[in-house]
C-alpha positions in Angstrom: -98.3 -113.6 -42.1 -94.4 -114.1 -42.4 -92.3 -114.2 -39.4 -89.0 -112.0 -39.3 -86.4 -114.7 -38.0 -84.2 -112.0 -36.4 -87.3 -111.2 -34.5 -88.1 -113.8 -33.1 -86.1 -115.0 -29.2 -85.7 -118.5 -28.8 -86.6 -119.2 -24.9 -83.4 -120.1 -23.0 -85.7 -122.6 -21.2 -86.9 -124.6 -24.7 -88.0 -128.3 -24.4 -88.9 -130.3 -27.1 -92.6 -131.5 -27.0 -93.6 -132.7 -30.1 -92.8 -133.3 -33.9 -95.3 -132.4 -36.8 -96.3 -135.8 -38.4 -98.5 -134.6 -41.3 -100.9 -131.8 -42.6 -104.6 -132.3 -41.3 -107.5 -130.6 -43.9 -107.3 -128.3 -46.5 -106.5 -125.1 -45.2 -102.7 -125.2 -42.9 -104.2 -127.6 -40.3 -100.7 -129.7 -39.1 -101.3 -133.1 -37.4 -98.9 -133.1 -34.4 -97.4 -135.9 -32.2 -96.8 -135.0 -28.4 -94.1 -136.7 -26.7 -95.6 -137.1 -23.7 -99.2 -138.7 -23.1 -100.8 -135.7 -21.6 -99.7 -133.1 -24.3 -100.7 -130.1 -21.6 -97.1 -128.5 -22.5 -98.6 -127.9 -26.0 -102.1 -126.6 -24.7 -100.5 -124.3 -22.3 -98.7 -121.8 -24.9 -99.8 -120.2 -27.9 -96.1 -119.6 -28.9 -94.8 -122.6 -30.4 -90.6 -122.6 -31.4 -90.0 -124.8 -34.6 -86.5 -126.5 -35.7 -86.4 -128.5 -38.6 -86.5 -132.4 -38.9 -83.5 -133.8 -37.5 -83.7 -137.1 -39.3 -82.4 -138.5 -42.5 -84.1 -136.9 -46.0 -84.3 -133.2 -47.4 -84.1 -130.3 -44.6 -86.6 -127.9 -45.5 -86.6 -124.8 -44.1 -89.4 -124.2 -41.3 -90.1 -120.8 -39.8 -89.0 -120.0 -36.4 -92.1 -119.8 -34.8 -96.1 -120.6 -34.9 -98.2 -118.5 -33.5 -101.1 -120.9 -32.9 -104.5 -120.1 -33.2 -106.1 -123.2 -32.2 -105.0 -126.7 -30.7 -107.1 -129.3 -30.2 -106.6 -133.0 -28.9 -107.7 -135.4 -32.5 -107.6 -138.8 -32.1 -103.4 -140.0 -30.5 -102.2 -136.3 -31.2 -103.1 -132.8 -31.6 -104.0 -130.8 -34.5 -103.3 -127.5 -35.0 -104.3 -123.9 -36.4 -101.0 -121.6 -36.7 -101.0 -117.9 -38.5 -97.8 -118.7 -40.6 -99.4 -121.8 -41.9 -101.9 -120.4 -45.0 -102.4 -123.7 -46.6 -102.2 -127.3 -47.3 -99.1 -127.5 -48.9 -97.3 -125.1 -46.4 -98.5 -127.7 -44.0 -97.3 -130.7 -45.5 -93.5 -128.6 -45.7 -93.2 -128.9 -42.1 -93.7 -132.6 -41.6 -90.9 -133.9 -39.4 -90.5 -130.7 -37.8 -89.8 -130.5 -33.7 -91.8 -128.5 -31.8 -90.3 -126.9 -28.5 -92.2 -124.8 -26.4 -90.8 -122.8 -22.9 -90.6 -124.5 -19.9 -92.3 -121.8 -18.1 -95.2 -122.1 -19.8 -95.8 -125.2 -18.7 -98.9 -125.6 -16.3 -97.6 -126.1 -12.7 -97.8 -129.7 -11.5 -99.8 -130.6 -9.0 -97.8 -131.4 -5.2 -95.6 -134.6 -5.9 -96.0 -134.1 -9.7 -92.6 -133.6 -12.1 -92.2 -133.4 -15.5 -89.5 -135.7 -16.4 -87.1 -132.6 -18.5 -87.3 -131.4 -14.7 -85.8 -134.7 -13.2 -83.5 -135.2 -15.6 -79.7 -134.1 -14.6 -80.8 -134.5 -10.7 -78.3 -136.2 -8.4 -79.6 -139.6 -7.0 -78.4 -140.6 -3.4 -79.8 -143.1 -0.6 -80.8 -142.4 2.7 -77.0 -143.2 4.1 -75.9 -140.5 2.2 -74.3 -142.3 -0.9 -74.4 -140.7 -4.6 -75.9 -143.1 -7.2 -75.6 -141.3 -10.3 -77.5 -138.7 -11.7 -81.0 -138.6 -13.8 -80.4 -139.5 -17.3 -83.1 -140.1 -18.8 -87.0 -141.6 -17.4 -88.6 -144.9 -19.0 -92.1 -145.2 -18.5 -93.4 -149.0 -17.7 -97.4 -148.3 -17.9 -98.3 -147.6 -14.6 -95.3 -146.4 -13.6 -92.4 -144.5 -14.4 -88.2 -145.7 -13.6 -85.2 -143.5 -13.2 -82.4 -144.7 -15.4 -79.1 -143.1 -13.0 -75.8 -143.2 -14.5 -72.8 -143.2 -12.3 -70.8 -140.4 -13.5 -67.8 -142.0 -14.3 -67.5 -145.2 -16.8 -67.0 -148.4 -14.6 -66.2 -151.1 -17.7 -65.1 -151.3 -21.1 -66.5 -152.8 -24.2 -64.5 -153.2 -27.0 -62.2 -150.9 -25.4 -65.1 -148.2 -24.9 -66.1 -147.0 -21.6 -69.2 -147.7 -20.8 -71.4 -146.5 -17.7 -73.2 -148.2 -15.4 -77.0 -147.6 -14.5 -79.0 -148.1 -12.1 -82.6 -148.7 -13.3 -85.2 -147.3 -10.0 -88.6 -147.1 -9.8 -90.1 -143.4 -9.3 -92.7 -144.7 -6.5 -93.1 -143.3 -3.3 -91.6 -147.0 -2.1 -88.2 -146.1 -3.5 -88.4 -142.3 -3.3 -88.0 -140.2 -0.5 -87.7 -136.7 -1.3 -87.0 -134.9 -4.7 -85.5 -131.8 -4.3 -85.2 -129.3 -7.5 -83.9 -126.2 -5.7 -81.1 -128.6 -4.5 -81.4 -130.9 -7.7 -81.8 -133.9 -5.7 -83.7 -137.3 -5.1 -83.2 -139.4 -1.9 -84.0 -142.9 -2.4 -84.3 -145.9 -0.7 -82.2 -147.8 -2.5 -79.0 -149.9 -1.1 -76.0 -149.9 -3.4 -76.0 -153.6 -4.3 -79.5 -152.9 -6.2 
């Protein structure tokens, strides 16, 4: 079944959860890495949005969308059943490919639960009122997950580049009071000299 490209509506609200690593059996099975360790985001919608690879090597063209039939977890990843893949070698032409999938059909998070593409961009202040930064980007430690917040405006230069600070804070209810997405805020306890 072919997919009509002009058809098909990419999701204003597309994240990208996953790349396709390999084909998996003999007839258009794909082998899929989630980026995140709970790959719910993939589970959760039956409509997944493909762009090519966006690495180095031959760009092959991928269609626009899977419809997925079945998605299963299979050892570190997920494999996959998808309509518009017939057969082996259709699999094996979209290795590399990213996988996006809409952000509202992700399953809700439990109270006190984010997904980090939903922190990201927040504004950081402390209790006294002060902006930090804002959310670029989440590392995750293990047990733990840390806000890296950039101030918004580079405070050095390095070989005559600007370069921004960042602040490196633990998301634990220790440091963080309140997290805000309507407002597209954290408050944290965290003193400026951090």
């Amino acid at each position: 079944m072919q997919v009509d490209d002009d058809a098909v509506a990419w999701p204003a609200d597309a994240v990208e959860v996953a790349r396709v690593i390999d084909a998996w059996g003999l007839k258009g099975g794909i082998r899929v890495r989630p980026y995140a360790d709970d790959p719910q985001a993939l589970f959760s919608s039956r409509r997944w949005f493909m762009r090519p690879s966006d690495g180095p090597g031959p760009q092959r063209t991928v269609p626009p969308l899977l419809r997925i039939r079945q998605a299963k977890e299979h050892g570190d990843g997920v494999v996959a059943i998808a309509d518009e893949v017939p057969d082996r070698d259709a699999a094996e032409a979209l290795k590399g490919a990213r996988i996006f999938v809409s952000r509202a059909s992700f399953p809700t998070p439990d109270r006190d639960e984010y997904y980090w593409v939903d922190l990201i961009g927040l504004a950081v202040v402390n209790r006294e009122g002060v902006e930090l930064g804002t959310v670029a980007d989440l590392i995750s430690t293990g047990p733990q997950s840390v806000l890296r917040v950039v101030l918004d405006a580079p405070q050095a230069e390095v070989d005559g580049e600007p370069v921004q600070a960042e602040r490196l804070i633990p998301f634990v209810e220790a440091y963080v009071d309140d997290v805000d997405l309507v407002a597209r805020r954290i408050r944290v306890d965290w003193g400026l000299d951090y």
